[in-house]
C-alpha positions in Angstrom: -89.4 -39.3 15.6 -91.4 -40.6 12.6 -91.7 -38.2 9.7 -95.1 -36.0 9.6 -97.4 -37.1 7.0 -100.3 -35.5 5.3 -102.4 -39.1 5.7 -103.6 -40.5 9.2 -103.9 -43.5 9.2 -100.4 -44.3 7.0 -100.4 -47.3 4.4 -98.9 -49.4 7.2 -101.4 -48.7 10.1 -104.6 -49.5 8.3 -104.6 -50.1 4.5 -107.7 -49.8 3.7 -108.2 -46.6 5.9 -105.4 -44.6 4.0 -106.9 -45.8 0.4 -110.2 -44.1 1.8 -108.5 -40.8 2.8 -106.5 -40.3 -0.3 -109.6 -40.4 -2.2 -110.9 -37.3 -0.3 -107.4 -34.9 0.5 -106.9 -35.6 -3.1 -110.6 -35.0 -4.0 -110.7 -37.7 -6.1 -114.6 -38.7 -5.7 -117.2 -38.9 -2.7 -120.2 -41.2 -1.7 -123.7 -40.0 -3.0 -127.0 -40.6 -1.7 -127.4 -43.4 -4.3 -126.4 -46.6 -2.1 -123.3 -47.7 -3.2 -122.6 -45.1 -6.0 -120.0 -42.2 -5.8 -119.9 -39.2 -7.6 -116.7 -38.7 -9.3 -115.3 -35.1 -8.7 -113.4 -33.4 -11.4 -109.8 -34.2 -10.7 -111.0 -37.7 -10.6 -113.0 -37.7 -13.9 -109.8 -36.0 -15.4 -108.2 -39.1 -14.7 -111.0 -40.9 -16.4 -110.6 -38.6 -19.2 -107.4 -39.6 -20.2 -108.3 -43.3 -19.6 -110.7 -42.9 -21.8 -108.6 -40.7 -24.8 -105.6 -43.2 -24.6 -107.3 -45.8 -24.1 -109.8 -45.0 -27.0 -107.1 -44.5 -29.2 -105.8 -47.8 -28.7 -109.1 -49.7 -28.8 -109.6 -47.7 -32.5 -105.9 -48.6 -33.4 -107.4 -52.2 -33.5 -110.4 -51.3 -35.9 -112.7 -51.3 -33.6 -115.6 -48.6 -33.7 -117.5 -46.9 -30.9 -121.4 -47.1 -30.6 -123.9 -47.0 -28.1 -126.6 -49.5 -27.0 -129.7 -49.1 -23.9 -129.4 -49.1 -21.0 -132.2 -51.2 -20.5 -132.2 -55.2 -20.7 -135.4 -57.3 -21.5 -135.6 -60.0 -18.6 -136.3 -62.4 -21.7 -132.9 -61.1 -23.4 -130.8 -62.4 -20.6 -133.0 -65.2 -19.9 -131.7 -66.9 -23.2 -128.5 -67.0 -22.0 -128.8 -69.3 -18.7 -125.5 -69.3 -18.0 -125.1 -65.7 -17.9 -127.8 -64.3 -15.9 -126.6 -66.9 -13.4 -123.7 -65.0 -13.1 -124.9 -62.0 -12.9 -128.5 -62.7 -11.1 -127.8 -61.5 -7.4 -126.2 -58.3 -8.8 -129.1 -57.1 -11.2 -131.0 -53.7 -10.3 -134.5 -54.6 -12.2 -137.1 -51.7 -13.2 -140.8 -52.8 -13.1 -142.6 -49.6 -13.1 -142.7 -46.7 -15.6 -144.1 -44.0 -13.7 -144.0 -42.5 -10.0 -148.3 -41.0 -8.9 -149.0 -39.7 -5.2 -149.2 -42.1 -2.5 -152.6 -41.0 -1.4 -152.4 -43.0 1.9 -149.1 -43.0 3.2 -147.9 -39.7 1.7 -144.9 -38.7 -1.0 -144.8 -41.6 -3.8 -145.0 -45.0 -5.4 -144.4 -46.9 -8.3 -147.2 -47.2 -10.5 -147.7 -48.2 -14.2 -146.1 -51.9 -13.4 -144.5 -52.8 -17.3 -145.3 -55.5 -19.3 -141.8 -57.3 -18.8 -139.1 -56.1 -16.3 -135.8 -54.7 -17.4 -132.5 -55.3 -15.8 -130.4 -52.3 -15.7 -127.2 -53.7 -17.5 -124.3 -55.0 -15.8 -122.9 -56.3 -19.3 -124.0 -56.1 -22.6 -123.4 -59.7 -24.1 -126.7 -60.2 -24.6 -128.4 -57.1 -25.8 -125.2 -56.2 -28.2 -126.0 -59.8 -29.6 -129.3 -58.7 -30.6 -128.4 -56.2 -32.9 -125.7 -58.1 -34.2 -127.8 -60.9 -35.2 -129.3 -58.1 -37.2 -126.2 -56.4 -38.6 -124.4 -59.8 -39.7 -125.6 -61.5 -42.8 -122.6 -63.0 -44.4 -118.8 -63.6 -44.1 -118.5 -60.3 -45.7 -119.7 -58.8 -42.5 -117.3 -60.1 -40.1 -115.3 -59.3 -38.5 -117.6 -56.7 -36.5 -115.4 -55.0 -33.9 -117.5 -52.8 -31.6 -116.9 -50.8 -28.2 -119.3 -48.5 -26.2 -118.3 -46.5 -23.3 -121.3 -46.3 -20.6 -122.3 -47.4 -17.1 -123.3 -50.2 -15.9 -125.3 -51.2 -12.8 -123.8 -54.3 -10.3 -126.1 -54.0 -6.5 -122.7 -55.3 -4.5 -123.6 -55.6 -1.1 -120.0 -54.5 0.3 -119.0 -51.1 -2.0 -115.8 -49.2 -1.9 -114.7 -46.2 -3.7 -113.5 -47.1 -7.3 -113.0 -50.8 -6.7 -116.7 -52.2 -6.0 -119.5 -49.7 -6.6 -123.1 -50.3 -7.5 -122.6 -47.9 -11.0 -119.6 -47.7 -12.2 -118.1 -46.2 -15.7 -116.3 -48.5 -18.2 -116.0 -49.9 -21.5 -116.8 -52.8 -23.5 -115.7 -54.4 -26.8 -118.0 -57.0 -28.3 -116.2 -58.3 -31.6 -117.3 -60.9 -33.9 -115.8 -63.3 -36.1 -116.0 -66.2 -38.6 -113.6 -68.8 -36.8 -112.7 -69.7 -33.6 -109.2 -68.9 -34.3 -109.8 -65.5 -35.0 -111.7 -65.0 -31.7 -109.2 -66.3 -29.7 -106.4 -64.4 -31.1 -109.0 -61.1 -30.6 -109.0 -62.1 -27.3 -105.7 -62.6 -26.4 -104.9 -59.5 -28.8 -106.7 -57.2 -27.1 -105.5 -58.5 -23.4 -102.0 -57.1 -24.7 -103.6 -54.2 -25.4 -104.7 -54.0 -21.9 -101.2 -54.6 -20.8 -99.6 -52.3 -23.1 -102.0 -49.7 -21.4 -101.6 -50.5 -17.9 -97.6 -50.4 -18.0 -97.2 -47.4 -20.3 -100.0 -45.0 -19.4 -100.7 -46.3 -15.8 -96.9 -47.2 -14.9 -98.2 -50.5 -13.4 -96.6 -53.5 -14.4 -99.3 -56.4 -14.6 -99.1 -60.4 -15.1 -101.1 -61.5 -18.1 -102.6 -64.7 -17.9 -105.6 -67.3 -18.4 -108.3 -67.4 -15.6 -109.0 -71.0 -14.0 -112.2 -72.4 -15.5 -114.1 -71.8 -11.9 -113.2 -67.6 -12.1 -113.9 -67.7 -16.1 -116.4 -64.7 -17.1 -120.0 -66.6 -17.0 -120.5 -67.9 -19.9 -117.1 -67.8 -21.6 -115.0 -70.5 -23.1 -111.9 -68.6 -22.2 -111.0 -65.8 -19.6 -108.0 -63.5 -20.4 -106.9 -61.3 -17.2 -104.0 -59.0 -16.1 -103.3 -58.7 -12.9 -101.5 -56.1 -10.4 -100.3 -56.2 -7.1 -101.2 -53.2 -4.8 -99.1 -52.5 -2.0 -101.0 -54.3 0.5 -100.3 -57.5 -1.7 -103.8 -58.2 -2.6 -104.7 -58.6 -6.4 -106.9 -56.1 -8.8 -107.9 -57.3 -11.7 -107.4 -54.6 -14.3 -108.5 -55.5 -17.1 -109.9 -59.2 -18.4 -110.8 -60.5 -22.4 -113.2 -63.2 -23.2 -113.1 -65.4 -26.1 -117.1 -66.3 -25.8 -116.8 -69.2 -28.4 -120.5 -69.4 -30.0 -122.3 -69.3 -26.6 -123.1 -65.7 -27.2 -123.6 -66.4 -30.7 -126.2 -69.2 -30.6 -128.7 -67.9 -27.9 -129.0 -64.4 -30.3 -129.0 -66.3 -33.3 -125.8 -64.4 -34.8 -126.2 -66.3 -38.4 -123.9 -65.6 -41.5 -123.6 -67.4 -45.0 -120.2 -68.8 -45.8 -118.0 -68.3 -48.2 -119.5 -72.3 -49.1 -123.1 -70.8 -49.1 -123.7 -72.5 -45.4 -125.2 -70.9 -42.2 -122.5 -70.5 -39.3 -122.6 -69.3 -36.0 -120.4 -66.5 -35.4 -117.7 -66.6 -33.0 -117.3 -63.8 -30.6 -115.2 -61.9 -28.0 -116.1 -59.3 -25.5 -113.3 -57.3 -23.1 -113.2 -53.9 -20.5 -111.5 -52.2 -18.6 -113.2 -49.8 -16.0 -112.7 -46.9 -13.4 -111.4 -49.5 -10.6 -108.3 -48.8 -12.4 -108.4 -45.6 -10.5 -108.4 -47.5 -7.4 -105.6 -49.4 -9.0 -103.4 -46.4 -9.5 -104.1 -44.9 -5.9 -103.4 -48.2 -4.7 -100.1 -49.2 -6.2 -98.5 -45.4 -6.5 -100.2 -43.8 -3.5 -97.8 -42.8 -0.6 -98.4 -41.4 3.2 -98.8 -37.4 1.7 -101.6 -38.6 -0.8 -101.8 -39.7 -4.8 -98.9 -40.1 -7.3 -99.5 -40.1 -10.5 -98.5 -41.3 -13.7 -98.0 -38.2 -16.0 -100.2 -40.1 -18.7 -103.3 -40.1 -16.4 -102.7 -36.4 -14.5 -104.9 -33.6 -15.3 -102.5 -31.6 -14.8 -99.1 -32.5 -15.4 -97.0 -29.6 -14.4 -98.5 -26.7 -12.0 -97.0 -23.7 -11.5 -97.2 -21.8 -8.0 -96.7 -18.0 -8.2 -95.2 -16.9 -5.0 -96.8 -13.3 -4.3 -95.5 -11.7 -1.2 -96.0 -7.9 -2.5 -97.0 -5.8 -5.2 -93.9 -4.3 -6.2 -93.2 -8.0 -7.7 -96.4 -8.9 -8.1 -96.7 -8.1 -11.9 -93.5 -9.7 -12.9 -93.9 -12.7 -11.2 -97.6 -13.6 -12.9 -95.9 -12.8 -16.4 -93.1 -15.4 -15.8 -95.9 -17.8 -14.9 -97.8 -17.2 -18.2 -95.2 -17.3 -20.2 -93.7 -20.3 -18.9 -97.6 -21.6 -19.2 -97.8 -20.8 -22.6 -94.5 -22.2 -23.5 -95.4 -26.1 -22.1 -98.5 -26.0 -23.4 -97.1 -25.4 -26.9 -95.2 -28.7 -26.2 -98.3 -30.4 -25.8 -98.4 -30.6 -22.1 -101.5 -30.4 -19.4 -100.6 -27.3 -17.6 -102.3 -24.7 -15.4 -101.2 -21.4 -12.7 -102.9 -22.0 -9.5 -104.0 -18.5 -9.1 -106.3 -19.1 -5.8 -106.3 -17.4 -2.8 -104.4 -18.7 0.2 -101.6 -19.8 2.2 -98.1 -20.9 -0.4 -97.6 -23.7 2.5 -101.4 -24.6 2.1 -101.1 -24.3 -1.5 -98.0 -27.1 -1.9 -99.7 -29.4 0.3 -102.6 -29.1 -1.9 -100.9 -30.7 -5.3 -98.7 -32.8 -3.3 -102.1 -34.5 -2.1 -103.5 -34.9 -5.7 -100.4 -36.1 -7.3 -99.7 -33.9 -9.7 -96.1 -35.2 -11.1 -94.3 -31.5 -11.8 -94.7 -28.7 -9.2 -92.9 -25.4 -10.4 -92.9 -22.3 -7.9 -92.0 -19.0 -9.3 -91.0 -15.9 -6.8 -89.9 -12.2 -7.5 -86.1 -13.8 -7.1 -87.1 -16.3 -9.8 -88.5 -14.3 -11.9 -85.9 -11.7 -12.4 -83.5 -14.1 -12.5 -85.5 -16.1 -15.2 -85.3 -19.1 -12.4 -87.6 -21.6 -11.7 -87.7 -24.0 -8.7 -89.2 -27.6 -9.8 -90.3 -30.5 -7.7 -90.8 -34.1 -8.7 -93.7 -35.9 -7.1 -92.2 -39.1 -7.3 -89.2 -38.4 -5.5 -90.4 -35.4 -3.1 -88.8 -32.8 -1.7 -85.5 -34.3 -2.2 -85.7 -33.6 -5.2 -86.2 -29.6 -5.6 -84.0 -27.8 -7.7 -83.7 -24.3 -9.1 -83.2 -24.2 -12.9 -83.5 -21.7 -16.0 -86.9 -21.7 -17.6 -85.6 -22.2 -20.7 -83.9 -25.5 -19.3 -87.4 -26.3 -17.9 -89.3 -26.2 -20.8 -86.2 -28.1 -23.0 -86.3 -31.0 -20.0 -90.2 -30.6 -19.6 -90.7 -33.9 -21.5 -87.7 -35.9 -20.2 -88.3 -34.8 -16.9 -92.6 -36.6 -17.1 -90.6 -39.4 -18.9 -88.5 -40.2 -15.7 -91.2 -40.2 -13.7 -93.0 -42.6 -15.2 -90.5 -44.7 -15.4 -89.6 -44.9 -12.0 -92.8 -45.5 -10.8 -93.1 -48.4 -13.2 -89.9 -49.6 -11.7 -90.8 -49.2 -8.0 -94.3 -50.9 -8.8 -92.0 -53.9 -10.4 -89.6 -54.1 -8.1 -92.1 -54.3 -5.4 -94.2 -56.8 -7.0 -91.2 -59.2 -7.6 -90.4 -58.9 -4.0 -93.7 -60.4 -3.5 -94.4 -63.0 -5.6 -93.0 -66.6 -3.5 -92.8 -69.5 -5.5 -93.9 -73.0 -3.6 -94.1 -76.3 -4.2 -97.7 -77.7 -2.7 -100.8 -77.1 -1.5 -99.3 -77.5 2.1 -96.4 -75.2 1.4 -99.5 -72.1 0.6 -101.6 -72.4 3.8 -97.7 -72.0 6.1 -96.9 -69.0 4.0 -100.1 -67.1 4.5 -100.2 -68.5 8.2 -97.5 -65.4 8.9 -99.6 -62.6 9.0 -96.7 -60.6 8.4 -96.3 -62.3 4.8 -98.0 -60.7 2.1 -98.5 -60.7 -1.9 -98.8 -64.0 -4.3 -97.8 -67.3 -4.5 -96.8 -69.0 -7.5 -97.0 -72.3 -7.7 -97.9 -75.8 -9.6 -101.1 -75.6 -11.5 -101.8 -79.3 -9.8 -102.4 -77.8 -6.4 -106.0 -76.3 -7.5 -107.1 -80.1 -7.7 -106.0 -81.0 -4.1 -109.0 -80.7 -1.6 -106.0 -79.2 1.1 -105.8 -76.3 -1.2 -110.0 -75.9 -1.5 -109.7 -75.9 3.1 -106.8 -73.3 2.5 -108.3 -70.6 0.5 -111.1 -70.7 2.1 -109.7 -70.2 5.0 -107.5 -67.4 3.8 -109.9 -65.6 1.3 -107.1 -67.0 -1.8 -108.2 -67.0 -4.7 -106.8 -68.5 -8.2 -106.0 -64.9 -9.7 -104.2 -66.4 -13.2 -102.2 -69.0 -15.1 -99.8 -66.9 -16.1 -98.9 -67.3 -19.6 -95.1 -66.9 -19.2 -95.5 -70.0 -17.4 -97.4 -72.0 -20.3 -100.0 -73.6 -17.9 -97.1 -75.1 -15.8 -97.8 -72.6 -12.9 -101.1 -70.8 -11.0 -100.9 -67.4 -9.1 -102.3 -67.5 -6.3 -103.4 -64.6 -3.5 -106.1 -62.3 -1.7 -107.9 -59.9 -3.9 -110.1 -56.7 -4.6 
């Protein structure tokens, strides 16, 4: 008899089902009446939260500054770059009115007050960042100008899913520039490893950095930089991408500075982001069949501690163990918190064990007179329950967040290597993904994208070129089905 699990479907019945469910038991985030826009609930913005401070931190490690630019695009301001707005045309939400009046025939409202020129909500900000650098870069002694806003931006997909494709979605974007071409690229490729870095050591998910083919290149670029995970359906997500821009950027916003030699150049410039489809990423590759694992980086709440009140007479004791076990982790700098709601214990475990939260500590009147706790790893369930002192608990507190992140990195790995099938033609890629019960990437010569075999095979099979990795140095393409 199979075990009982807290998701229906299970990862193996129907994927795409069970990423959709662990989304709600874990409360993670729910459609709005916006078409194609969510509302991200608390314990999912807490996630974003700590994206956004470790990843900030980072991104400021690098000398970059934060700012903020409009929301709001000029048609003409994209229209300069051709290219671009190609690339972006189908998905852009455009405002042509400025005002709402009463619909005097048909009842309620309509748009009225039609604007001089339309705007385009953003979906990037190449174009309008480039404005205002064209203004803030005079000479060489300006440059490099390293800049990164955190914002929404607006993409109409027509096929949305929690996280990975919404219509608005919350990110954020680095727009550097720089006197050479060699710097740029080197930003680029710099902050891609930053990216990496990230992913593997705050997100525990090991990713393959790479180049992007010249057909899945950012519009517009000269170069695409991507990393790239493997959920455990074997798809692709594309965490996290860099673009060195060359002077495409640079030359339809007129970013101008005088030499060192007294010329005019044309700066060269980079632009990168990362976004909250990492979510989705970190649901997708640690999920399991009783909900979200997380990372201890990215939880809210790292350790929560479950007071077990059965009567009074204990009732007093057993809070004050809790607090002052609280107040002890915290002082260690860790995200901690009593759950002091109402309701069944049983009810209550199921709960956390849904959200993910990596440390689960109950504390009963045995416990507490005996200075016990009883602590429960997330990662390795209820195998792993064990009664220890509090003062051990709070000396192992650390250690304890530290080996759980690095075995999920290590399951992630180890399931991604067991996925990735190296073949030798075009041929060789449309027998593998033929078995339907084969999954994950293929890896194989970079000569096979050429090869009009391989064209009839991914379309077929919805493959994509996801990277050239760069531990292959352009000898080698990755190849799969993506997000």
């Amino acid at each position: 008899m199979a075990e009982k699990t807290a998701i229906t479907p299970t990862r193996e019945a129907d994927f795409p089902e069970w990423y959709q469910q662990v989304i709600t038991v874990a409360d993670l985030a729910e459609n709005s009446l916006v078409r194609g826009c969510m509302v991200i609930k608390p314990w999912g913005y807490g996630i974003w939260e700590n994206i956004q401070e470790q990843l900030g931190r980072r991104i400021k490690d690098e000398g970059v500054q934060n700012a903020y630019f409009p929301l709001l695009i000029p048609v003409s301001l994209l229209a300069k770059e051709a290219e671009h707005i190609d690339g972006f045309a189908k998905e852009c939400a455009v405002v042509t009115h400025h005002r709402l009046e009463k619909d005097e025939v048909n009842g309620g409202l309509k748009p009225a007050g039609p604007l001089t020129e339309p705007y385009v909500i953003r979906p990037t900000s190449e174009t309008i960042i480039g404005e205002s650098f064209s203004n803030w870069v005079q000479s060489y002694r300006d440059l490099p100008l390293k800049i990164n806003q955190w914002c929404n931006v607006m993409r109409w997909e027509m096929r949305t899913r929690m996280f990975l494709r919404t219509a608005e979605f919350l990110w954020q974007e680095g727009h550097n520039a720089f006197a050479t071409a060699e710097e740029a690229n080197a930003d680029a490729r710099r902050m891609l490893e930053v990216y990496a870095e990230f992913a593997e050591n705050v997100m525990a998910i090991p990713v393959i950095r790479g180049e992007k083919t010249a057909d899945e290149r950012f519009p517009g670029a000269q170069n695409t930089y991507t990393i790239e995970a493997m959920m455990q359906d074997g798809k692709s997500l594309q965490a996290g991408t860099s673009h060195d821009l060359g002077q495409t950027f640079a030359k339809s916003a007129n970013i101008q500075f005088q030499s060192e030699q007294g010329q005019m150049e044309l700066a060269h410039t980079t632009s990168w982001g990362m976004s909250t489809r990492t979510i989705g990423g970190v649901i997708m590759v640690h999920g399991d069949d009783d909900g979200l694992r997380l990372p201890p980086g990215l939880a809210p709440t790292q350790i929560i501690i479950l007071p077990m009140l059965k009567d009074d007479d204990t009732k007093a004791a057993i809070m004050a163990a809790c607090e002052t076990l609280e107040k002890r982790l915290k002082a260690k700098g860790l995200r901690v918190a009593i759950d002091r709601k109402e309701g069944r214990f049983g009810d209550k475990i199921w709960g956390w064990i849904k959200k993910g939260v990596p440390l689960r500590v109950e504390i009963g009147g045995r416990e507490a007179e005996a200075g016990q706790i009883t602590v429960t790893r997330r990662d390795l369930g209820r195998d792993s329950k064990q009664t220890i002192s509090a003062d051990e608990m709070v000396d192992n507190a650390d250690a304890m967040l530290t080996a759980i992140h690095k075995n999920m990195f290590e399951q992630a790995k180890a399931f991604r290597d067991a996925n990735i099938t190296t073949v030798e033609t075009a041929s060789d890629i449309g027998k593998f993904y033929a078995k339907k019960a084969n999954k994950g990437f293929v890896r194989a010569p970079v000569s096979v994208l050429d090869e009009e075999l391989f064209q009839k095979i991914a379309k077929e099979h919805a493959l994509t070129p996801r990277c050239i990795p760069f531990e292959d140095e352009g000898r080698m393409v990755l190849i799969g089905k993506s997000y």
